[in-house]
N, C-alpha and C positions, 0 to 999 in steps of 0.2 A: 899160465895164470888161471886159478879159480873163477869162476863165474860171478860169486858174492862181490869178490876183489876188483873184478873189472867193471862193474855196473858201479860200485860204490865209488870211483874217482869221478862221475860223472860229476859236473859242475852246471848241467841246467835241465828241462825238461827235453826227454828220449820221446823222438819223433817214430813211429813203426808204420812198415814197408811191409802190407800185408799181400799176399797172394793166395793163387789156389789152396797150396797145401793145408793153408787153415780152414777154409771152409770145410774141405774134406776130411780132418782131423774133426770138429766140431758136429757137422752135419751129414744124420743120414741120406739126404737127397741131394747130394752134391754131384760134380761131376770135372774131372781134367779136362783139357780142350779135347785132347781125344775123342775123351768117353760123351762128352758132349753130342758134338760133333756125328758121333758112328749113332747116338741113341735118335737123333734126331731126326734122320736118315733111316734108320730101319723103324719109325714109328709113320715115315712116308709112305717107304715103299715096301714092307713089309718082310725084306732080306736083308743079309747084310752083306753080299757079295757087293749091291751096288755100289755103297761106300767103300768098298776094299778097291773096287775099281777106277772111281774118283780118287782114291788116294795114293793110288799106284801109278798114277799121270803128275802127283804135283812133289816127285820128290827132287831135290839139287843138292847135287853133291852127298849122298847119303843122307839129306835131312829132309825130315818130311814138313812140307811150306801150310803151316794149319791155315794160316790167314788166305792160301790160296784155295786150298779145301771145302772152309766155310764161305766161299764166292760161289764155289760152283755150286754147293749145296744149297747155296740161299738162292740162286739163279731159278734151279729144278724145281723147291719148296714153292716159291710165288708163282710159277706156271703152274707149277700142277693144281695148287689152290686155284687161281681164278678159272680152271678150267672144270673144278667143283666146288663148287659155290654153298651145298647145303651137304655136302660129305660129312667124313671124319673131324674134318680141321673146322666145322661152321662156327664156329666160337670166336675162331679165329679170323675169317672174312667178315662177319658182325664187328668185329671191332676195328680191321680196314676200313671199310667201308662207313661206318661210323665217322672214322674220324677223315674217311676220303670228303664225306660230303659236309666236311666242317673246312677242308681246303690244305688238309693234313695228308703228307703221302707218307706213308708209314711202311715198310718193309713185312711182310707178312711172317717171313723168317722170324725178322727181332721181335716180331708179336708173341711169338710162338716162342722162344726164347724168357720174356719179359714172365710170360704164361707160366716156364716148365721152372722157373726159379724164382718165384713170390713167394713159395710160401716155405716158414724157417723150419725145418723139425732137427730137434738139438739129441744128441745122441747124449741117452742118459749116462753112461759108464763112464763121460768125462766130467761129470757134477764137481767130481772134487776140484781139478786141474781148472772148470770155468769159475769155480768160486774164488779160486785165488788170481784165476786171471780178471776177474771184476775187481780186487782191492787194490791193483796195482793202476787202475785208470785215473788216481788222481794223483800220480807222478807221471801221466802222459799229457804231450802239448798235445799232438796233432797225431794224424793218422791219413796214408797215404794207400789207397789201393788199386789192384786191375779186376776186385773181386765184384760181380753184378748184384751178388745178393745184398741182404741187408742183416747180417749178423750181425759185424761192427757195429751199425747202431746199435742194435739191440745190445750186445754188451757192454756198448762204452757210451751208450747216451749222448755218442757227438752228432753236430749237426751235420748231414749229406752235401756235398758241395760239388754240383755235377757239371761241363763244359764250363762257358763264357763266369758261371759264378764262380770259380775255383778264383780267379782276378781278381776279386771282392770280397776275399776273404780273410777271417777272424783266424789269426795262427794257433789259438787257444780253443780247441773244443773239438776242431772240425774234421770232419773225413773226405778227404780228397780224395773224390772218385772216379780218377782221371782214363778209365775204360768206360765210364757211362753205367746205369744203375738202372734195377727193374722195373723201377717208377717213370721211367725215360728211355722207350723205344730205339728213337731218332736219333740218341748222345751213344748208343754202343758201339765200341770200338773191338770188332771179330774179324771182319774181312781182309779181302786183301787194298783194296780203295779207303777201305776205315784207317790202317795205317798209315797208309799213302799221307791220309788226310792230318791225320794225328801227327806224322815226322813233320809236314811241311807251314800246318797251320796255330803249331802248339809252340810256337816259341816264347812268346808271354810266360803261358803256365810254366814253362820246363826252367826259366828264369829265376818264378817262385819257387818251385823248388827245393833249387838250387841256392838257394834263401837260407830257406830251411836247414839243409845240409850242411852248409857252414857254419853255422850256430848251433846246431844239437845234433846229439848224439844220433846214430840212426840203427835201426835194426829192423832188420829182414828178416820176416817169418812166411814159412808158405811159398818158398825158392829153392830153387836146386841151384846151384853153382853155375851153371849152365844155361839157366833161365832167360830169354830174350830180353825177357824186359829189364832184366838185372844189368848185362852187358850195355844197352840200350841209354838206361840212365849213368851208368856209369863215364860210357861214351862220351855221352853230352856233357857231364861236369868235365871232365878232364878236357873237351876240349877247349871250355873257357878258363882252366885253370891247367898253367904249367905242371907237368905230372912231379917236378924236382922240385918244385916252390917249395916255401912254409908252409903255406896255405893250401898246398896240395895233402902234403903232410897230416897235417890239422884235419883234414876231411878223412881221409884213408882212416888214424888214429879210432874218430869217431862210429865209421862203421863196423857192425858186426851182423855177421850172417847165423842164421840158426838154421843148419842143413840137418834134416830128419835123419836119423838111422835106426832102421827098426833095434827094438829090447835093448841099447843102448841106456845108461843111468848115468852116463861123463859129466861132468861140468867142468871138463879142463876145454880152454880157448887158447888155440893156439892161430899160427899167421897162415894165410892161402893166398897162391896168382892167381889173378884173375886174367885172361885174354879181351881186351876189350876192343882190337884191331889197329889197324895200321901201324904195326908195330910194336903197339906199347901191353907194356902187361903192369897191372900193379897189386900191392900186395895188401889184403886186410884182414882183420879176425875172423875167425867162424868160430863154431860147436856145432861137432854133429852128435847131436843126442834124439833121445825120444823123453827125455826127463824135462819135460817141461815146465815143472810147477818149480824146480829149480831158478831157472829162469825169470818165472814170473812171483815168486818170493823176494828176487833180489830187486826187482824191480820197484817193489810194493814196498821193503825196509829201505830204498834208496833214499838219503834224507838230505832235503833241499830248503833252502830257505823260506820258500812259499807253497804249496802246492798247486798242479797246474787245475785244481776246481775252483780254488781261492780267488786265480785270474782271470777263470771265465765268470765266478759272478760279477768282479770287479768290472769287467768289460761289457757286463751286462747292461749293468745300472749306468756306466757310464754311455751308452748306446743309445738307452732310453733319453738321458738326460738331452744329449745332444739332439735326437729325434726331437724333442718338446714334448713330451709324454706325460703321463703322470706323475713324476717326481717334480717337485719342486725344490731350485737351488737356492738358498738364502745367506749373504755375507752374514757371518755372525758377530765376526769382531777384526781389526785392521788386517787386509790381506797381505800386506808385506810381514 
């Protein structure tokens, strides 16, 4: 099936499952956990053997454990700062310390992290491909990501929605930034204790969700097939829903993966397994293309009975109204 074809049977607003790849498609100062990870490390200690040797202790079973990587690294990072206090990194102990003597323990790492990814620079040679992926934001409900920075806002003018707030949130506008965001140190989820924290303490959010997923459509961008977090979410719906159901059905149906291929032009979608463990594997759309404006054309011509900006202003005013704000509600004439 065509790309045009397969977005066009949608019947409500396409939730999108952003990750790395897209920052790094969009932004020249981006970075993979890898590249992260190695750049951060040699901007410490000035080689890059160290990092090869930290990473050469945390591999199982032929995969390399980034969340256990970035422990050790943030371990070395906070010693070695407090051990120079007015060094290379003082920018960075100034604003520990700052906020230590506000009663804030802050991670010196994720300072320096929060630090190396504020600021947006948009690689101009995708002007065209961003232009049509801003037309297509208001056939989007929501927006789900592991990505720290803040492009999505900037592209999609949704509201941030980071830890304990993602519970109290508007399904219409918002970006669920369920790894934690540049603006918020303390909410990043990198480590190996961050995950821990994330598998055992996030069942509310993963509920939400899971919300989501069954009502609209979903699409991954910014994954590889292979992707932890991809299997990870997947995991979790299927455990609360039978993989044979209708209803399991009806979710598979709805998602679609968009796996990069470089100089690729495809827009044919066809079916892929996913291994998501303990035995079960199941089966959904992908395209692997680099044609992206494909994608986000079909998006932007998808035609739906309201548009999802219609419902955020609708939700607005309704907000306010409820808040007691300035709008005033007046019966005009019999309300039955």
């Amino acid at each position: 099936m065509e790309i045009q074809e397969f977005i066009a049977n949608y019947r409500n607003h396409p939730v999108l499952f952003i990750g790395t790849g897209f920052s790094l498609r969009y932004l020249s100062n981006s970075f993979d956990w890898n590249g992260l990870l190695s750049h951060i490390c040699f901007e410490l200690t000035g080689d890059k053997e160290t990092y090869l040797d930290i990473k050469s202790k945390c591999q199982v079973n032929g995969e390399y454990k980034y969340d256990k990587i970035a422990s050790d690294i943030e371990k070395i990072f906070n010693t070695t700062l407090s051990k120079d206090r007015n060094g290379k990194f003082k920018d960075i102990n100034d604003i520990f310390y700052s906020e230590m003597d506000k009663g804030i323990n802050l991670s010196r790492f994720k300072i320096y992290i929060t630090q190396l990814l504020s600021n947006v620079t948009i690689r101009e040679d995708k002007n065209d491909e961003i232009a049509e992926l801003i037309k297509m934001r208001k056939n989007i409900g929501s927006i789900i990501t592991t990505n720290y920075d803040t492009l999505i806002e900037q592209f999609f003018e949704f509201e941030p929605l980071i830890g304990n707030s993602i519970l109290l949130s508007n399904p219409y506008g918002s970006v669920y930034k369920i790894h934690g965001c540049v603006s918020a140190p303390s909410e990043l989820t990198i480590t190996e204790e961050d995950y821990n924290y994330f598998d055992n303490k996030y069942e509310l959010i993963r509920a939400q969700l899971l919300s989501l997923f069954i009502h609209n459509p979903v699409i991954f961008i910014g994954y590889s097939i292979s992707d932890r977090n991809i299997q990870q979410i997947l995991k979790t719906i299927f455990s609360y829903v039978p993989t044979n159901s209708v209803l399991a059905n009806k979710i598979r149906n709805n998602f679609l993966l968009v796996e990069y291929e470089p100089d690729s032009n495809s827009t044919t979608i066809s079916e892929h397994d996913i291994y998501i463990g303990s035995g079960t594997t199941i089966r959904i759309n992908k395209i692997k293309t680099d044609n992206y404006i494909s994608i986000f054309s079909s998006l932007s011509n998808l035609i739906l009975p309201v548009s999802a900006m219609d419902i955020r202003k609708v939700q607005k005013v309704w907000n306010e109204i409820k808040s007691g704000g300035d709008i005033e509600v007046k019966i005009t004439e019999d309300l039955d």
